[in-house]
C-alpha positions as CSV (number, residue, x, y, z in Angstrom):
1,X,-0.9,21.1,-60.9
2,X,-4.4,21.1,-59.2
3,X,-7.9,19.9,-60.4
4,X,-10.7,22.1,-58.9
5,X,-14.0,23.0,-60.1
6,X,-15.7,26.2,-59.9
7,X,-18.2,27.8,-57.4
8,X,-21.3,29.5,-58.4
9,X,-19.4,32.7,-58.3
10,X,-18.3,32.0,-61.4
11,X,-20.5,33.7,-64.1
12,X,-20.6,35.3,-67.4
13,X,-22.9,37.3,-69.3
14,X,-25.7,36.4,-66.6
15,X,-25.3,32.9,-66.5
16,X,-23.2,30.8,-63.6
17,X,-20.4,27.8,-64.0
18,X,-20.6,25.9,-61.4
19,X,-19.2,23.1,-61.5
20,X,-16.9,24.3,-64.5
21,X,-13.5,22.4,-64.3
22,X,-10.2,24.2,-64.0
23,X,-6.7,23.0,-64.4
24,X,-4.6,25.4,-62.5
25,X,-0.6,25.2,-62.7
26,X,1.8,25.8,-60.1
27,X,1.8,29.5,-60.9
28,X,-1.5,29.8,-60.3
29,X,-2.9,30.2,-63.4
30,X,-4.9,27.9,-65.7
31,X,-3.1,25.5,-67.6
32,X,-3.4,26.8,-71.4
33,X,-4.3,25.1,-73.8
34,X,-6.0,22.8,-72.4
35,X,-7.9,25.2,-70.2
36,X,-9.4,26.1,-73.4
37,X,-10.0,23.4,-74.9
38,X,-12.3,22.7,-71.8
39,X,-14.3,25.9,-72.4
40,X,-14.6,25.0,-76.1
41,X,-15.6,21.2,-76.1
42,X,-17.8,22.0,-72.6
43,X,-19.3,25.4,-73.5
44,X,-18.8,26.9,-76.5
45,X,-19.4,23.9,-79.0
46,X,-22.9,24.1,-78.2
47,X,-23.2,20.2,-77.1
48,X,-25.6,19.2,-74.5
49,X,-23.3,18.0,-71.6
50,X,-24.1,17.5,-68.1
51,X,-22.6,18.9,-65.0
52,X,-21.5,15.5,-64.5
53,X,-19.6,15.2,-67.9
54,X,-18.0,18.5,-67.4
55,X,-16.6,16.9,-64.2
56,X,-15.6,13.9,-65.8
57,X,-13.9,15.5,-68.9
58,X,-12.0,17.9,-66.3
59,X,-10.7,14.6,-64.7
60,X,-9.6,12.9,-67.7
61,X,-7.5,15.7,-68.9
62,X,-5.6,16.6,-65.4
63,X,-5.1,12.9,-65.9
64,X,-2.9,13.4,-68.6
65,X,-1.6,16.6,-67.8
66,X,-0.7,15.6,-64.5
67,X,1.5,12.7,-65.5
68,X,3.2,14.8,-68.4
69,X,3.7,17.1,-65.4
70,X,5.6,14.4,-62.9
71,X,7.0,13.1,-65.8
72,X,8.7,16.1,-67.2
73,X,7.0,16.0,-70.7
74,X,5.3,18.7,-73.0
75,X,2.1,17.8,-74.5
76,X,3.5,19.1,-78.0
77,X,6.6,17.2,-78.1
78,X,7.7,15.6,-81.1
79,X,8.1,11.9,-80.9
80,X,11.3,10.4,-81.3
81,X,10.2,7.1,-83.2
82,X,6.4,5.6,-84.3
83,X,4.8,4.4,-80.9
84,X,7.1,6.7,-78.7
85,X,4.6,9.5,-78.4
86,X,4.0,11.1,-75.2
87,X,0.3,9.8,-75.3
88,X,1.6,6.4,-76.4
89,X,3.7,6.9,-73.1
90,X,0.7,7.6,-71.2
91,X,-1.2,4.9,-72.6
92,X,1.4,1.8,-71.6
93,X,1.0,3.4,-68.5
94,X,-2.4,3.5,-67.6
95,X,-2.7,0.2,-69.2
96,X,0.5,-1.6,-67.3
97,X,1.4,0.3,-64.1
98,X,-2.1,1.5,-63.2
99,X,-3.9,-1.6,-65.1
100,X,-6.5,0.3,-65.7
101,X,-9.5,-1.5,-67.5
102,X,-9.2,-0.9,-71.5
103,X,-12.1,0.8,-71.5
104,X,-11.3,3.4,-68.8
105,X,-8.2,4.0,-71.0
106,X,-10.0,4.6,-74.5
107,X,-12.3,6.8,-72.6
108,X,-9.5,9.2,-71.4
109,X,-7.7,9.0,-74.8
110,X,-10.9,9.4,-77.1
111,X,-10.7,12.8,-75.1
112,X,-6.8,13.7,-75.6
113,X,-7.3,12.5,-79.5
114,X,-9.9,15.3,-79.8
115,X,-7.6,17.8,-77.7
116,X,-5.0,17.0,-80.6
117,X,-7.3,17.6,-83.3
118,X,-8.3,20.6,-81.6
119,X,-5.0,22.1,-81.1
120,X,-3.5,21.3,-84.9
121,X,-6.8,22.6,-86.3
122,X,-5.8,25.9,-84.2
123,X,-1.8,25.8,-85.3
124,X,-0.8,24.8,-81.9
125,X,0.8,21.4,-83.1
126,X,1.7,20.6,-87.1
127,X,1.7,16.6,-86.2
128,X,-0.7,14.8,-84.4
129,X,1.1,12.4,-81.9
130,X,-0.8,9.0,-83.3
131,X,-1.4,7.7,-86.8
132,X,-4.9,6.9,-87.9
133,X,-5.6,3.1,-89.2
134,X,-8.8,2.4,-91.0
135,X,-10.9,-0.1,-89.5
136,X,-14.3,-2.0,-91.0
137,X,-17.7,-1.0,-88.9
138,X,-19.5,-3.8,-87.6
139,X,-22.9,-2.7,-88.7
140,X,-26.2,-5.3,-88.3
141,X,-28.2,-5.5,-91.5
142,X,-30.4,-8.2,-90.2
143,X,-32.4,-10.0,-93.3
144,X,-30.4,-7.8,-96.1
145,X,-27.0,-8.2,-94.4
146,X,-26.5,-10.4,-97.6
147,X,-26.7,-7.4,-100.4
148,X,-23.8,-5.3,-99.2
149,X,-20.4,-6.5,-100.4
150,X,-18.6,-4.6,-97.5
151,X,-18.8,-3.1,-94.4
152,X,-18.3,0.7,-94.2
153,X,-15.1,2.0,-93.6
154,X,-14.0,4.5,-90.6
155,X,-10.8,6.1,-89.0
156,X,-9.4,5.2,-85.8
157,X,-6.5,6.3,-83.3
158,X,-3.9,4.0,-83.8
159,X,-2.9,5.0,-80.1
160,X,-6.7,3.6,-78.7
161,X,-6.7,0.1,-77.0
162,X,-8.1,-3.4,-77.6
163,X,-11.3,-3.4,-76.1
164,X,-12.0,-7.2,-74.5
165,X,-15.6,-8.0,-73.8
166,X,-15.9,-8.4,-70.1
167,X,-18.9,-10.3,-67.8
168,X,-20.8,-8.0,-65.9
169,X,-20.0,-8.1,-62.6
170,X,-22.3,-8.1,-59.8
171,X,-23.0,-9.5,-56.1
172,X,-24.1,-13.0,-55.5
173,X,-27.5,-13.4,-53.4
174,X,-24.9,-14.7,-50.4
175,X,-22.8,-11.3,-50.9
176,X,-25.9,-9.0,-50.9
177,X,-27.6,-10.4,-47.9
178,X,-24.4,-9.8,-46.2
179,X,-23.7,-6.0,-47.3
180,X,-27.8,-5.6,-46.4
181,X,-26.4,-6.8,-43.0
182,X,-23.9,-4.9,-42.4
183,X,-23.7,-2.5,-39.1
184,X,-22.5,1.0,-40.7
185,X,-23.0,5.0,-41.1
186,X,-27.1,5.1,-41.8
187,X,-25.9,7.2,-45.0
188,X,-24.1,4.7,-46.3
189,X,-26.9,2.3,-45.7
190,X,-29.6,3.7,-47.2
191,X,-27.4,5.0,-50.2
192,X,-26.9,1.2,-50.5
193,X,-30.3,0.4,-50.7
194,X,-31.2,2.5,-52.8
195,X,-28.9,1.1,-55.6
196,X,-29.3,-2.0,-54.8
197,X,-33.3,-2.4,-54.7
198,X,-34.4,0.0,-57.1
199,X,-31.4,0.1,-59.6
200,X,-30.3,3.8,-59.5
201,X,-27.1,4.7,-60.6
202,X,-24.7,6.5,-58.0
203,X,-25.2,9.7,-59.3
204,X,-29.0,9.7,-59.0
205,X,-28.6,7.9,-55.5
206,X,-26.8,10.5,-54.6
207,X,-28.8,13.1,-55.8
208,X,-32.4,11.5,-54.4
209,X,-34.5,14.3,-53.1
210,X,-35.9,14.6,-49.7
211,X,-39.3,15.6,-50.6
212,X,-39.2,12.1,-52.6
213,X,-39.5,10.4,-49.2
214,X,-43.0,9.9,-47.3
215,X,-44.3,7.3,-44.4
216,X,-46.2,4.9,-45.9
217,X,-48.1,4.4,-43.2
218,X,-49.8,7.5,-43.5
219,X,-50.1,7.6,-47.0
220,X,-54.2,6.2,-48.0
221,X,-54.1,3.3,-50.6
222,X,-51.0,1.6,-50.2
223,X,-50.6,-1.8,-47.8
224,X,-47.9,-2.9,-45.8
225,X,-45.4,-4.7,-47.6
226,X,-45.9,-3.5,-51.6
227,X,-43.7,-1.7,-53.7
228,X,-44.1,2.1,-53.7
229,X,-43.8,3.7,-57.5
230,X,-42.2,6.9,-57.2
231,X,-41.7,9.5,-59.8
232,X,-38.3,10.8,-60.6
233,X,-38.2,14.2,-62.7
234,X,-35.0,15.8,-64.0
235,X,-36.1,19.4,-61.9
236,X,-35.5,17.3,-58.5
237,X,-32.4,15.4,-59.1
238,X,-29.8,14.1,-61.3
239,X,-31.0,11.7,-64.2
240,X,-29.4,10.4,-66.9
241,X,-30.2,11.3,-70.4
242,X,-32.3,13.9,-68.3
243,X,-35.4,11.9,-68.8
244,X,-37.9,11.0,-65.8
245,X,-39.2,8.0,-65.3
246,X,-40.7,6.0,-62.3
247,X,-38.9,3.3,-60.0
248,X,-40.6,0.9,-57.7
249,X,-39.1,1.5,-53.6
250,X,-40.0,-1.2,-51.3
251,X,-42.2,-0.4,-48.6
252,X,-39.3,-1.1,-45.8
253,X,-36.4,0.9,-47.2
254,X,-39.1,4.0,-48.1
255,X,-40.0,3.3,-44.0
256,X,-36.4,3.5,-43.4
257,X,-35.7,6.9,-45.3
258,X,-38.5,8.1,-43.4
259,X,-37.0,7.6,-40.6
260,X,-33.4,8.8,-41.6
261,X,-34.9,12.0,-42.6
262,X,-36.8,12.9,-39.4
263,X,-33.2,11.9,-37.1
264,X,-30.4,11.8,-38.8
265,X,-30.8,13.9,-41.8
266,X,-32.0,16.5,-39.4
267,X,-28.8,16.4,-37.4
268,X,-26.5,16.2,-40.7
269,X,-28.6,18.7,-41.8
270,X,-27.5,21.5,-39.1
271,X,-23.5,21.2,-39.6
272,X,-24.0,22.8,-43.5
273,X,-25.6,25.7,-44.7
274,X,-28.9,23.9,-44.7
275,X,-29.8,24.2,-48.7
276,X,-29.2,20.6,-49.7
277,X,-32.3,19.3,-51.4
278,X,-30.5,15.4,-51.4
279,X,-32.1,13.2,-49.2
280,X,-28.7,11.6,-48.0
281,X,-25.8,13.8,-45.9
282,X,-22.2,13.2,-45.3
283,X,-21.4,13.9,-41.3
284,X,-20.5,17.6,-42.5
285,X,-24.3,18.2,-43.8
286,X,-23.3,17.7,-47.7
287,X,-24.6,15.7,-50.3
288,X,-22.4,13.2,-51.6
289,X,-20.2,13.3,-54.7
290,X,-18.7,10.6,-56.7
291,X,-15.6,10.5,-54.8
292,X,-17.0,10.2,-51.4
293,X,-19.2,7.0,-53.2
294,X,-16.3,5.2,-54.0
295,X,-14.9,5.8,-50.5
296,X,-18.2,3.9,-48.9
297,X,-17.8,1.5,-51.2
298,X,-14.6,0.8,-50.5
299,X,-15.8,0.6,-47.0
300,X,-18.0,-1.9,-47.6
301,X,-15.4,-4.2,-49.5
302,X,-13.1,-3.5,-46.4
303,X,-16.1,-4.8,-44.0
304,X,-17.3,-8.0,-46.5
305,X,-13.7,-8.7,-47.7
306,X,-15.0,-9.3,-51.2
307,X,-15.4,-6.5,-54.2
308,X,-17.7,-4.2,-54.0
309,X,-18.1,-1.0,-56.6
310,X,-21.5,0.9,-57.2
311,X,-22.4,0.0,-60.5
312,X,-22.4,-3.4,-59.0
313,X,-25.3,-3.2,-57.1
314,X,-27.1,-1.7,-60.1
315,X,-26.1,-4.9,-62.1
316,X,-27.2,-6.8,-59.1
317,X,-30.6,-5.1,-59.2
318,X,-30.9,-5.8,-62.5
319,X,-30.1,-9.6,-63.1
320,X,-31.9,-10.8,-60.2
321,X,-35.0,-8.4,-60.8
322,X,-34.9,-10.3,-64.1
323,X,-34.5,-13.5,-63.4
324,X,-37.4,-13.4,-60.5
325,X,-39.6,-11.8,-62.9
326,X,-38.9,-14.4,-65.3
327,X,-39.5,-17.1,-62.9
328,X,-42.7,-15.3,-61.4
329,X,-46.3,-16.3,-62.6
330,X,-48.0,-13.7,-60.8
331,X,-46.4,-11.1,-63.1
332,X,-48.1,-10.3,-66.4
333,X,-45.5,-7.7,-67.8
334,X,-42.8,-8.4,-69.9
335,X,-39.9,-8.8,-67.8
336,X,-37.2,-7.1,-70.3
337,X,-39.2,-3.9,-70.3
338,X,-40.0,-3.6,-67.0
339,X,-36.4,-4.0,-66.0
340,X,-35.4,-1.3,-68.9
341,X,-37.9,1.2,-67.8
342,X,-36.9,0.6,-64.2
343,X,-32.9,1.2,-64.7
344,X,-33.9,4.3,-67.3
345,X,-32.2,2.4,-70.4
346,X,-32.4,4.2,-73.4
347,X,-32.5,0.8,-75.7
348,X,-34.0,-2.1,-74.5
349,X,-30.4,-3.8,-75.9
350,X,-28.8,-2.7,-73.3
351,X,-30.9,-4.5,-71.1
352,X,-30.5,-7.8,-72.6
353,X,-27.2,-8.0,-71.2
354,X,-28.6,-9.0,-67.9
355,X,-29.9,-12.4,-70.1
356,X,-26.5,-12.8,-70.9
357,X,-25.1,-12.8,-67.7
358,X,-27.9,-15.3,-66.6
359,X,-27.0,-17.6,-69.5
360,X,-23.1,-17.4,-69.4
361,X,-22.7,-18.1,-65.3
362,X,-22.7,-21.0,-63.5
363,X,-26.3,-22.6,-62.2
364,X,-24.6,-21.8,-58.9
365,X,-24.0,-18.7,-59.2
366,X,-27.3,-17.6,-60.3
367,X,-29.4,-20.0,-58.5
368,X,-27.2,-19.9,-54.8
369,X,-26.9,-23.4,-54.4
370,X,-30.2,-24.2,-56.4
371,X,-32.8,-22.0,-54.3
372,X,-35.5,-20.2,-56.0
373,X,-34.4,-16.5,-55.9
374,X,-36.3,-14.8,-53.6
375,X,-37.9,-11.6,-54.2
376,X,-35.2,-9.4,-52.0
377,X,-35.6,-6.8,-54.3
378,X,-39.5,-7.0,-55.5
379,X,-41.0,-7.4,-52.1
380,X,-40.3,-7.8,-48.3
């Protein structure tokens, strides 16, 4: 069994799938059902998914499909006992031979438990392969929390994982001066930077537009040294939750992707077909995709000998833009937002966890070895 995902060629009724992903079986052929449950949950429901979400909902599936394959199971088996499942086989596995992170492994199952659902709703199976358990939902009440006897009730998986809360990682200011130091390909540096000084997730790194890029020097009303607000729009590039918003670009690393895009872009450029609006190339004139990410990545651990992963230099960004801000008197914002609006955060709750972090690590850790952070990622 393969994974591979579709060229623009293919098309229906006028419009084009690219990107659409297809499990295709040793025969050849697409691997039914699941083939279309893809089209139903990724098309045909109606819901508003991204071209990155159909990629990552290909990928979880041939996941499971792929290990029923080498293991020489059928999705619809019956289990043998309670907890014997074929899902609850895949489940111990991902969780004990590939320790995968618990919630890696509820993501992928969430996925499959809907695939059941899907496929006994259709007649395909007459037993689902997990139970359901009913659990309380944690809801916040604030002031009235008092007047409810009870929490509402909800059904869940009885296959899903325990879900431990986990301490954002991130680089130290020691580790990040080091990576910044680093001698390597002048994509992967400037993909680097960009995560790590304006907080853009890899996908929107990735997907950074050329025509975002300028020389500084040339442009009237900025000084050496600032930050440079740019404007990202959903037409240009990939963004999350599709909605624009501005990040701040130091004056040196917009200098340097100048500078890439006049030389070395230029020379990527001519070994593909030449209609990549990214800003950043692999050798063979492509933009990026998430798997080539992860492989300079993993470059850069192999160089620094310490972990490195992309959404750690956006957590990096965003607890040391924080915490300078924070320590700053020259700034009159609040902090909090500016940091949410910066990192494109749909709830300003889910930038509070950057406090946390600041609150539950060491002094040392924070502080590298009680120096004021400097402002490596606010100015030159």
């Amino acid at each position: 069994m393969r994974l591979v995902f579709a060229t623009k060629d293919l098309s229906l009724a006028g419009r084009t799938f690219e990107g659409f992903p297809l499990l295709i079986g040793l025969d050849g052929w697409p691997v039914e059902p699941v083939q279309t449950f893809l089209w139903y949950v990724l098309v045909e429901s109606g819901e508003a998914l991204s071209p990155l979400t159909w990629e990552a909902y290909g990928r979880r599936l041939f996941d499971y499909f792929a290990f029923l394959e080498a293991n020489d199971l059928a999705w619809d088996e019956q289990s043998v006992a309670p907890g014997l499942s074929v899902l609850a086989r895949y489940r111990d596995w991902s969780s004990g031979e590939l320790g995968l992170d618990s919630s890696t492994v509820n993501k992928r199952l969430a996925l499959i438990v809907r695939f059941y659902r899907w496929a006994k709703l259709r007649g395909l199976v007459s037993l689902l392969p997990f139970s359901e358990k009913r659990v309380r939902v944690a809801k916040n009440l604030g002031l009235l929390s008092h007047t409810t006897c009870s929490a509402p009730e909800s059904t869940k998986p009885s296959v899903m994982v325990r879900e431990r809360r986990r301490l954002t990682k991130f680089l130290t200011k020691i580790q990040a001066k080091v990576c910044l130091a680093l001698n390597t390909d002048p994509s992967h540096k400037i993909l680097f930077h960009l995560m790590l000084r304006t907080g853009l997730r890899s996908c929107e790194a990735r997907s950074f537009p050329v025509k975002y890029v300028f020389n500084p020097r040339l442009k009237k009303g900025l000084r050496q040294g600032q930050m440079i607000s740019v404007a990202l729009e959903p037409k240009d590039m990939y963004i999350k939750f599709g909605r624009p918003r501005t990040i701040d670009v130091p004056w040196s690393l917009m200098e340097a992707m100048w500078s890439y895009s006049l030389h070395q872009r230029e020379i990527r450029k001519s070994y593909g077909d030449g209609n990549v609006s990214a800003l950043l190339l692999t050798k063979e004139g492509r933009q990026y995709s998430k798997d080539s990410v992860v492989d300079v990545m993993k470059a850069y651990e192999k160089k620094c000998g310490f972990y490195v992963r992309a959404h750690m230099l956006r957590h990096t960004y965003g607890t040391y833009t924080l915490f300078a801000l924070r320590k700053s008197k020259s700034f009159g914002g609040d902090p909090l937002l500016y940091v949410r609006d910066r990192m494109g955060h749909s709830d300003v709750q889910t930038t509070m966890i950057y406090l946390h972090v600041m609150n539950q690590l060491e002094a040392q850790s924070v502080l590298a070895h009680e120096d004021e952070i400097d402002m490596m990622f606010l100015a030159e």
